[in-house]
N, C-alpha and C positions, 0 to 999 in steps of 0.2 A: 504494500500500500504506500500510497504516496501523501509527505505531509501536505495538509491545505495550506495552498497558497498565505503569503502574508497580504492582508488588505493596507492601504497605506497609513492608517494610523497607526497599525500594530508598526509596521515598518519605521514611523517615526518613531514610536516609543522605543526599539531599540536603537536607534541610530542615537537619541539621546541617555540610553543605559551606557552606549557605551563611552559617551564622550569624557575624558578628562575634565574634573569638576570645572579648573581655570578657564578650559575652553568655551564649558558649557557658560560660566558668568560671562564672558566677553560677548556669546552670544545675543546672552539675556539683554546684555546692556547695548544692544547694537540695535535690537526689536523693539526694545520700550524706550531708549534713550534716558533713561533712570541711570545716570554716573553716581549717586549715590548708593547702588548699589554694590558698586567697588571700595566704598568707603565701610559699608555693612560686612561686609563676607572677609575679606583681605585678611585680617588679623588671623581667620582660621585656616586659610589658604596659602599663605607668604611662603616659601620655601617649602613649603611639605609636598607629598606625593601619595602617589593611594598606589598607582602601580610598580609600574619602573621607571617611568619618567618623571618630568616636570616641565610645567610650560616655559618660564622664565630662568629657571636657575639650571646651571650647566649642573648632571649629576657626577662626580666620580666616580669610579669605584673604589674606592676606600672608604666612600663616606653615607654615611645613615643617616635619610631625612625621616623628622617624625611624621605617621600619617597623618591623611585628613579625614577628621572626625564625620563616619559615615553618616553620618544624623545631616551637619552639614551637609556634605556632597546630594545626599536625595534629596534636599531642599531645596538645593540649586537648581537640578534637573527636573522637580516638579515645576518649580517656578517655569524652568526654560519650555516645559511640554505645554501648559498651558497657553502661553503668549503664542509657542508656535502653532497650537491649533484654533485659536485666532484669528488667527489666518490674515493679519492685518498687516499693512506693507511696515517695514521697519524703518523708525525714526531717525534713526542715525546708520542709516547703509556706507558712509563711505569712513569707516573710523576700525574697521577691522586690521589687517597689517600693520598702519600707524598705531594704533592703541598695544599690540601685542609688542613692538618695536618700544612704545614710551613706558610700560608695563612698570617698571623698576623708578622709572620717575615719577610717576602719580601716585603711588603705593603709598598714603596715607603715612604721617609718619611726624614725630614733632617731640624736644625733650623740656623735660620740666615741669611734665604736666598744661603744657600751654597748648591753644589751637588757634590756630592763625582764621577769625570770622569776619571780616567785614574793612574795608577799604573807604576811605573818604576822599572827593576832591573837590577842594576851595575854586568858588566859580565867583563871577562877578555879578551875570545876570539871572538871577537861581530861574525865575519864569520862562529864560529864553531857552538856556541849558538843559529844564527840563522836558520842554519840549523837541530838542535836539534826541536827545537820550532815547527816548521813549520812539521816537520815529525813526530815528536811524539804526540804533543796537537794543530796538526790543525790551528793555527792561521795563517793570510793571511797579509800580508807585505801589509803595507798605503802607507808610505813615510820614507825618511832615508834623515838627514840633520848632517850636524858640524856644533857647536856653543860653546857656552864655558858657565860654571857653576861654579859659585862659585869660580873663575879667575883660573878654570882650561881647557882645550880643549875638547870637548866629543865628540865623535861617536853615532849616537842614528838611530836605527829601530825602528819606529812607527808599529803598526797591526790594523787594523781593527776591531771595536767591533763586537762582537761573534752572537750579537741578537741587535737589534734595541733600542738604547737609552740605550746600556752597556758600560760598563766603556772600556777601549782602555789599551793593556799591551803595555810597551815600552822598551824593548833591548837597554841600555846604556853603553859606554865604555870611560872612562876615557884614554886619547891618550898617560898619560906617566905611565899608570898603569902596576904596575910589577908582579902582579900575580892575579888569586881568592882570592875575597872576597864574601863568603857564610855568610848563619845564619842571612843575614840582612832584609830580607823580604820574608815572605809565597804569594803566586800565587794561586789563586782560581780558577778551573776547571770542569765544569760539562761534564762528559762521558757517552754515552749508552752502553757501554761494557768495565767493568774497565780491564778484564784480556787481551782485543785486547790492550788496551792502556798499560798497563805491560810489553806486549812484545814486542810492538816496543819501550816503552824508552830503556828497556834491549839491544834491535838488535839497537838502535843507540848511543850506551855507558852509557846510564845512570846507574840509581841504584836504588833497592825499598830495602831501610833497614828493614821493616817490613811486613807481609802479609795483604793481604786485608781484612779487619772487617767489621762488619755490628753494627750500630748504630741505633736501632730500636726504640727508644725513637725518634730519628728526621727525622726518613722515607729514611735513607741514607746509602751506604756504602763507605766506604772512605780508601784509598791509600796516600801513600808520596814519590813521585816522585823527586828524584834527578836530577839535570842534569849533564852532565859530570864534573861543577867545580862545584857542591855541592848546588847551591841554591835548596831550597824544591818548592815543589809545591804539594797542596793539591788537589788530585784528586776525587771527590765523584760520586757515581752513584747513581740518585733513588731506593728504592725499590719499587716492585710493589706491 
């Protein structure tokens, strides 16, 4: 007798038993676009192994990696079976190779007990700026409060973080400030179309002083975004 055929979800379900947990999160974070789920799982996946390999760390043979606690790993792999039967296009399709390539640089990580949450940049016109923001690099307004800094009076728009357990930009304005102040901090931005994103900073006054490059050494290409009073902001795209 011959066994029955696999139909294709049994098919998926083992293509996902058998995947390597790392691979299956990379997945997971490819189809939902949830980066914060690399911040969730990571500590139990960092350098371990369930088989003979590892995604990221070169194995020896001399050397014993501890496993990955199987509780973990089928948590991952449920996660990853449902989203792929879903069946919805994925959120971040072009971040696979780059992300496996950056793996060892985003790996969550900080000493002292401290976490690096949230970035501020001194604007001159908060009304104008914040409407820059918002139409050019998508960020989504939290809360906006007065309070005073440094025995001075501020203006400040809070944003929303971008992905789950990312750091928070903040729109700050000194209340007897007399003009822009640039140069004083870079703004990190991840975009899936850096040329859509060129054209509206340009259509809502900004400026790009230099043309878009590709850095193939770190899986990226990367822009520098003006805003109408000069602060930069670093724009990178995966490659695929």
């Amino acid at each position: 007798m011959h066994a029955p055929a696999m139909n294709a979800h049994s098919k998926i379900d083992a293509a996902i038993d058998a995947l390597d947990p790392t691979m299956a999160l990379m997945a997971l974070i490819q189809i939902t676009g949830d980066r914060g789920l690399l911040n969730h799982y990571w500590d139990a996946i960092d350098g371990r192994q369930e088989e003979l390999v590892e995604t990221f760390v070169d194995i020896h043979a001399h050397e014993e990696r501890p496993k990955i606690d199987p509780a973990v790993a089928s948590e991952i792999r449920e996660r990853l079976r449902l989203a792929v039967k879903a069946e919805k296009p994925a959120v971040m399709p072009q971040i696979d190779r780059p992300m496996f390539r950056m793996a060892d640089q985003i790996a969550p990580a900080s000493n002292h007990g401290m976490s690096y949450i949230f970035a501020k940049t001194f604007v001159h016109d908060l009304e104008a700026m914040a409407k820059f923001y918002e139409a050019v690099l998508g960020v989504v307004p939290s809360n906006r409060h007065k309070d005073r800094m440094l025995g001075r009076e501020i203006d400040e728009i809070t944003y929303r973080p971008s992905y789950a357990g990312g750091p928070a930009l903040t729109l700050v304005k000194y209340l007897d400030s007399t003009g822009p102040s640039a140069n004083e901090a870079v703004q990190g931005f991840l975009s899936q179309d850096l040329e859509a994103t060129v054209e509206r900073a340009l259509a809502a006054g900004g400026s790009v002083p230099e043309p878009i490059r590709e850095m193939p050494d770190f899986g990226i290409r990367v822009v520098f975004i003006l805003d109408p009073e000069g602060h930069v902001n670093e724009v990178v795209q995966m490659l695929s």
